[in-house]
TORKOL-4160 file (C-alpha; in steps of 0.2 Angstrom, whole numbers, padded with zeros to 4 digits, m for minus):
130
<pt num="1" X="m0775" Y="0004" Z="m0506"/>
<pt num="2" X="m0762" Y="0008" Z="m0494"/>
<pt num="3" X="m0755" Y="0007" Z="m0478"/>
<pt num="4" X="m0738" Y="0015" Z="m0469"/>
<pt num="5" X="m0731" Y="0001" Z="m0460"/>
<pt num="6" X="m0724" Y="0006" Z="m0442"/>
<pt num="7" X="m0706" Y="0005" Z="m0449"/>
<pt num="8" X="m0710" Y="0020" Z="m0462"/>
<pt num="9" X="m0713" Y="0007" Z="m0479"/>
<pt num="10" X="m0728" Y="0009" Z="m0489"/>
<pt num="11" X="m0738" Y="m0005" Z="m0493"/>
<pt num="12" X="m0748" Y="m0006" Z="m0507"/>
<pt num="13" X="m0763" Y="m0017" Z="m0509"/>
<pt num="14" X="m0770" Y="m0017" Z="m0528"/>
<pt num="15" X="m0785" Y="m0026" Z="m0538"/>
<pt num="16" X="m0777" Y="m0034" Z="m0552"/>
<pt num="17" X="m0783" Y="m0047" Z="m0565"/>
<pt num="18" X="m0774" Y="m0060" Z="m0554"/>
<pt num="19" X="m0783" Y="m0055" Z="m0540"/>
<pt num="20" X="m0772" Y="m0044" Z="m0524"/>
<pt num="21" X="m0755" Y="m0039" Z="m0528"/>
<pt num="22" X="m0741" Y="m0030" Z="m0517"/>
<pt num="23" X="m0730" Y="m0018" Z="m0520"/>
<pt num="24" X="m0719" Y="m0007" Z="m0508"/>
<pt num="25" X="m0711" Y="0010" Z="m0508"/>
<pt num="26" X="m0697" Y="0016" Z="m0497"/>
<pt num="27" X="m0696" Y="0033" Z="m0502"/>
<pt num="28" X="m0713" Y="0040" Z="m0498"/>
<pt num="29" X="m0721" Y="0032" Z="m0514"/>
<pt num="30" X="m0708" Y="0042" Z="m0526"/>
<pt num="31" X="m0703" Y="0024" Z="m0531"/>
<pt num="32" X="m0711" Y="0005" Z="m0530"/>
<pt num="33" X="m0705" Y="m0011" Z="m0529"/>
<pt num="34" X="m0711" Y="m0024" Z="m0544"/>
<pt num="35" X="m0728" Y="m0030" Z="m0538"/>
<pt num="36" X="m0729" Y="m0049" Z="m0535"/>
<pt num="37" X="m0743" Y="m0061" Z="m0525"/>
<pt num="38" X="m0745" Y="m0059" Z="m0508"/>
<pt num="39" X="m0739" Y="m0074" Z="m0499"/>
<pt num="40" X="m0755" Y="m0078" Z="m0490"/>
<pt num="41" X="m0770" Y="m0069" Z="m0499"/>
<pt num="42" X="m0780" Y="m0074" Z="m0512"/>
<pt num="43" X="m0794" Y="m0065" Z="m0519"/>
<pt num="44" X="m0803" Y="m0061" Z="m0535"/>
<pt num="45" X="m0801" Y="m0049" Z="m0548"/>
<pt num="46" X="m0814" Y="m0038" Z="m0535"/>
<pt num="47" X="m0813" Y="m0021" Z="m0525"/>
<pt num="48" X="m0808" Y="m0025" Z="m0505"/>
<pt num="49" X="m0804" Y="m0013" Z="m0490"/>
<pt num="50" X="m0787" Y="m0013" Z="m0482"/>
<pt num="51" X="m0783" Y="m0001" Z="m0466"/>
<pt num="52" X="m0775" Y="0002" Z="m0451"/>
<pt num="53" X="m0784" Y="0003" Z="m0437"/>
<pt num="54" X="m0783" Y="0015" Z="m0420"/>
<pt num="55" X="m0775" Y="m0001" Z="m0411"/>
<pt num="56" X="m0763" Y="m0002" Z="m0426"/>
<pt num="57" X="m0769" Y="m0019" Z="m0432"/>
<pt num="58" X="m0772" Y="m0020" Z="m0449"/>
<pt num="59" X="m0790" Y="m0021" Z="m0456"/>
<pt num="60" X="m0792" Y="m0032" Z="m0472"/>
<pt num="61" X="m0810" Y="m0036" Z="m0479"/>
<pt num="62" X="m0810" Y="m0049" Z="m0493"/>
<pt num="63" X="m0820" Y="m0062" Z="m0503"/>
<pt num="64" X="m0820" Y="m0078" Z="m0493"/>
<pt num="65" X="m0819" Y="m0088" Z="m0478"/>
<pt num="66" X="m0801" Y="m0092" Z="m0479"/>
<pt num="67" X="m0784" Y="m0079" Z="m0480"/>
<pt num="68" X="m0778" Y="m0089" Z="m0495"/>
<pt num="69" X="m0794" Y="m0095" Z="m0503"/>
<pt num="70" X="m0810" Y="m0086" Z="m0511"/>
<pt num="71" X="m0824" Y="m0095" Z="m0522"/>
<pt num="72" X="m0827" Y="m0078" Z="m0531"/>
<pt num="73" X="m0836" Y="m0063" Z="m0527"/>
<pt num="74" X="m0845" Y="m0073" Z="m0510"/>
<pt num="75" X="m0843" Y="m0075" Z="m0493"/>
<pt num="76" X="m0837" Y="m0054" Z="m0486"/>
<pt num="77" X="m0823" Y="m0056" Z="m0472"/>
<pt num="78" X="m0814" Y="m0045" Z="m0460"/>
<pt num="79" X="m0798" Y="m0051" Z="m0455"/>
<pt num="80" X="m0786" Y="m0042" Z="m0444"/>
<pt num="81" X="m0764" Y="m0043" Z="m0443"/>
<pt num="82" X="m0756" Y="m0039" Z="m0429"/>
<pt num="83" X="m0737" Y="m0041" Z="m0437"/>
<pt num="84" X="m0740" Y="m0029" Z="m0450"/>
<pt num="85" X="m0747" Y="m0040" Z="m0462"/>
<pt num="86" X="m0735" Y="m0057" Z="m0459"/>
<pt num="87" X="m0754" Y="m0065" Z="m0453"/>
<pt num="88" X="m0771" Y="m0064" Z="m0451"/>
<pt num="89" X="m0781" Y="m0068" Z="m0438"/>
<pt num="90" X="m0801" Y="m0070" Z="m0439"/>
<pt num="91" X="m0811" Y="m0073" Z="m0455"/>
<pt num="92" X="m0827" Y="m0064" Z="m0450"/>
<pt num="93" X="m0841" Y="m0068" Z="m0462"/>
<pt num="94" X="m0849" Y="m0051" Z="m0463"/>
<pt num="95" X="m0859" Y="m0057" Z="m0478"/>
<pt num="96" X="m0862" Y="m0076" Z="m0486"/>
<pt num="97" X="m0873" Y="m0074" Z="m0499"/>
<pt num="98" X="m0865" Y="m0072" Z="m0516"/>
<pt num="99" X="m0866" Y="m0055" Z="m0527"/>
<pt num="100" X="m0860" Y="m0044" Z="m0514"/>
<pt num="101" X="m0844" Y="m0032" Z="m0520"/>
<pt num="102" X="m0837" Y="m0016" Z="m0517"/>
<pt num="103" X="m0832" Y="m0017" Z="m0497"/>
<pt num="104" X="m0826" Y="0001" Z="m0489"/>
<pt num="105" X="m0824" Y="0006" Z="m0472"/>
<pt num="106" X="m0818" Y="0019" Z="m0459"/>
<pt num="107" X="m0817" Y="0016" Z="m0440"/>
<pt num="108" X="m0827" Y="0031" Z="m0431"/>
<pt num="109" X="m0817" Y="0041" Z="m0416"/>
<pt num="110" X="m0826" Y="0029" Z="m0401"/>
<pt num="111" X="m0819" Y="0012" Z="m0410"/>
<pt num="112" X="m0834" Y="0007" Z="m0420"/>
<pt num="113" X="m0829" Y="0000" Z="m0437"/>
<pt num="114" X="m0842" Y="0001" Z="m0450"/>
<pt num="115" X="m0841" Y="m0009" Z="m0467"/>
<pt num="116" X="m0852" Y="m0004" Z="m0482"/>
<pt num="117" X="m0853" Y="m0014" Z="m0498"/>
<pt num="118" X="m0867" Y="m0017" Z="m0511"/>
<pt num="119" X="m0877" Y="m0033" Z="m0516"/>
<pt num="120" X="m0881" Y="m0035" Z="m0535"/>
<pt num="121" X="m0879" Y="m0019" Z="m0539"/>
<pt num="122" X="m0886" Y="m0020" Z="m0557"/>
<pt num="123" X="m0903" Y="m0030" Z="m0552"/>
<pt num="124" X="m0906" Y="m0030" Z="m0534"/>
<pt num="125" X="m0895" Y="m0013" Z="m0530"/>
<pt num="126" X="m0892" Y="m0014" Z="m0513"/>
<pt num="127" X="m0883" Y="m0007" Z="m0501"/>
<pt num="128" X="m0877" Y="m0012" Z="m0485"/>
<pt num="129" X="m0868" Y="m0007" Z="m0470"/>
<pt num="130" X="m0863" Y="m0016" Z="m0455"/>
């Protein structure tokens, strides 16, 4: 996923194997710079939503209670940057139980944010919105 940062770089979020990696692009996304860790996420090899908000925060949603820790695929939070990603501030826990995957979002035109993401899919196939 990506953002455009207020000075005009592109920030990429992507789902990897090692979990989140970053990568940025100052030319419109012609050309990337080598992905690496981000210094303060940590996450699972698992989908999560990343976007910037009408207040131009930064929306994350991720796997885990904490911004640099995750026990898999359990405890959904929101967390929102005001400094373009430098920090997070929150840890909502939208969702504690484990099995749940596949966080999306959009923000409607009065504010609201709504978060979808499925529980145990293959047995249970649930899906949620909040």
């Amino acid at each position: 996923m990506i953002v455009e940062r207020k000075d005009g770089v592109l920030w990429m979020l992507a789902r990897t194997r090692r979990g989140i990696m970053e990568t940025f692009s100052k030319d419109d996304g012609h050309t990337w710079s080598t992905p690496v860790d981000p210094p303060e996420i940590r996450h699972p090899n698992a989908r999560f939503h990343f976007r910037r908000l009408a207040s131009g925060r930064i929306l994350l949603v991720k796997h885990g209670d904490r911004i640099d820790a995750h026990d898999g695929r359990f405890k959904l939070s929101a967390w929102l940057s005001d400094d373009e990603g430098k920090s997070w501030k929150g840890g909502l826990v939208i969702e504690d139980r484990q099995g749940v995957s596949y966080p999306d979002g959009f923000q409607a035109p009065d504010g609201t944010i709504y978060i979808s993401y499925d529980r145990y899919r293959a047995t249970d196939g649930e899906i949620l919105l909040t």
